[in-house]
C-alpha positions as CSV (number, residue, x, y, z in Angstrom):
1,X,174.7,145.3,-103.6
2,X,175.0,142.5,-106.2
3,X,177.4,139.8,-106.2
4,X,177.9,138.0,-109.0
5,X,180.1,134.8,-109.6
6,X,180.5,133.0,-113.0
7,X,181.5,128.9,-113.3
8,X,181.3,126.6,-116.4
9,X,184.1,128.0,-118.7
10,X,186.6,125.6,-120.1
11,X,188.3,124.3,-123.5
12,X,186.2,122.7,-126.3
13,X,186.5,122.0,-130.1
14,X,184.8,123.4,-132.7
15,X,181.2,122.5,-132.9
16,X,180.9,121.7,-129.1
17,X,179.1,122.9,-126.4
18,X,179.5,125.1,-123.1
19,X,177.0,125.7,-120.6
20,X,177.6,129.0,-118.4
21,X,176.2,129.7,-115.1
22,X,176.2,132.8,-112.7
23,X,175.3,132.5,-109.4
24,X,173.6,136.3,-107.8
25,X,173.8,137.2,-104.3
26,X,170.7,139.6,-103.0
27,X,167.0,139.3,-102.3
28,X,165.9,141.0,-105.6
29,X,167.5,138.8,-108.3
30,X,163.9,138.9,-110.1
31,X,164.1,143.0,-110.8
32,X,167.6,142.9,-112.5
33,X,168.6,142.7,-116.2
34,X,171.1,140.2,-116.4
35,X,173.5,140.4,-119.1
36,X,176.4,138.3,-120.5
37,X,179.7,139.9,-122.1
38,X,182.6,138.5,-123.4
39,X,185.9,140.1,-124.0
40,X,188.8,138.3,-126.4
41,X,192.5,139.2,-125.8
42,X,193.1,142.7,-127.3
43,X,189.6,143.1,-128.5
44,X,186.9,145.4,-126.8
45,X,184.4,143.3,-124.0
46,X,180.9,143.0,-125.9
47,X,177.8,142.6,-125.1
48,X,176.3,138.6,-125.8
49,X,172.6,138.2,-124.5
50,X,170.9,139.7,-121.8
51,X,167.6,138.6,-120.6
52,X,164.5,140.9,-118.2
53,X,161.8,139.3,-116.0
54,X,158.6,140.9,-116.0
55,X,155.4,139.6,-114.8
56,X,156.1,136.6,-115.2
57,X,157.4,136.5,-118.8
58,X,160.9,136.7,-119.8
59,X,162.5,138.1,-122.5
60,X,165.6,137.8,-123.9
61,X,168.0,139.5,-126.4
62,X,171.3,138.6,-128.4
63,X,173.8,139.8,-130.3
64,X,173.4,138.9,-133.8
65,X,176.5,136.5,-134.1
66,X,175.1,134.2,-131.6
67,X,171.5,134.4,-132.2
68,X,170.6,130.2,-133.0
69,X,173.6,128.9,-131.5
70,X,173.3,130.4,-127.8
71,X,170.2,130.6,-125.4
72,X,170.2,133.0,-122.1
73,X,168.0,131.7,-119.2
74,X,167.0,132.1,-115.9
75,X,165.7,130.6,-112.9
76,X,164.5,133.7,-110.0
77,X,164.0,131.1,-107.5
78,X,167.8,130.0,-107.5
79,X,169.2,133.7,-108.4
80,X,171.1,132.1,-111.4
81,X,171.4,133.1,-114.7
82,X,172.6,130.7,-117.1
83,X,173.7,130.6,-120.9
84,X,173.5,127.8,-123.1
85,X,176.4,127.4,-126.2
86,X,176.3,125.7,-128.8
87,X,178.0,124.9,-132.2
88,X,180.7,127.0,-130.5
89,X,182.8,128.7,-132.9
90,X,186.9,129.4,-132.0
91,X,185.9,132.6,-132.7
92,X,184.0,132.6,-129.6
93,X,187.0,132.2,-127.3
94,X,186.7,134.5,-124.5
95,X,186.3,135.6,-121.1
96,X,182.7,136.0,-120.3
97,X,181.3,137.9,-117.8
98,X,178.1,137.9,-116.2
99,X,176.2,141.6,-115.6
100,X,173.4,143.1,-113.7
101,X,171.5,146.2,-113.9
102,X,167.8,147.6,-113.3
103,X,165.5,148.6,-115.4
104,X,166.0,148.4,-119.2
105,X,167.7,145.9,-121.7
106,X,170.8,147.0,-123.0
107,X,173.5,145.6,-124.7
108,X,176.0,148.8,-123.5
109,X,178.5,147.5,-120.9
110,X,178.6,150.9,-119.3
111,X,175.3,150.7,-117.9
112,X,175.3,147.7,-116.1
113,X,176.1,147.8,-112.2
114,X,177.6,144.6,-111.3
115,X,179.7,142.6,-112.7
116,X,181.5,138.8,-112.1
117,X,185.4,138.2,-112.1
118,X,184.5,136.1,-115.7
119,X,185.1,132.4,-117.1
120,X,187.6,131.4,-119.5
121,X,186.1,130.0,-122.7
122,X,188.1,128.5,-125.5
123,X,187.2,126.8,-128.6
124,X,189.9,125.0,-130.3
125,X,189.4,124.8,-134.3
């Protein structure tokens, strides 16, 4: 069982930046894909970044509309996973989530196991 908790949400203009964090319960933070998802009011939750640890090496993914602006990251020793934002967009106003899973990187929602109760984002224009 996986616990995750997200912080670091909040309001900020156009052109700002946001750092997320999310904070994992459990011993074996290192084997899990963690993800981040957001979901804007009346739109479908969609995937962001997610990012794998594997001997050593990390690798991450994004969604295209992010890609440059945003940078997943984390630290296995602290069981956080955090996620840089920059030149935020008010399109980027959200709740984002923060998601685990084994194995594979994925950007589908459905297969992750865990998830966090989410952080208010908003970019005013």
């Amino acid at each position: 069982q996986v616990q995750l908790v997200e912080s670091g949400g909040g309001l900020v203009q156009a052109g700002g930046s946001l750092k997320l964090s999310c904070a994992a319960s459990g011993r074996t933070f290192s084997s899990y894909v963690m993800g981040w998802f957001r979901q804007a009011p009346g739109k479908e939750r969609r995937f962001v970044a997610a990012i794998r640890w594997s001997g050593g090496n990390t690798y991450a993914t994004y969604t295209d509309s992010v890609k440059g602006r945003f940078t997943i990251s984390r630290d296995n020793a602290r069981n956080t996973v955090d996620l840089q934002m920059n030149s935020l967009k008010p399109e980027d106003t959200a709740v984002y989530y923060c998601a685990a899973k084994r194995s594979a990187v994925t950007g589908q929602g459905s297969q992750y196991d865990y998830w966090g109760q989410g952080t208010q984002v908003t970019v005013s224009s």
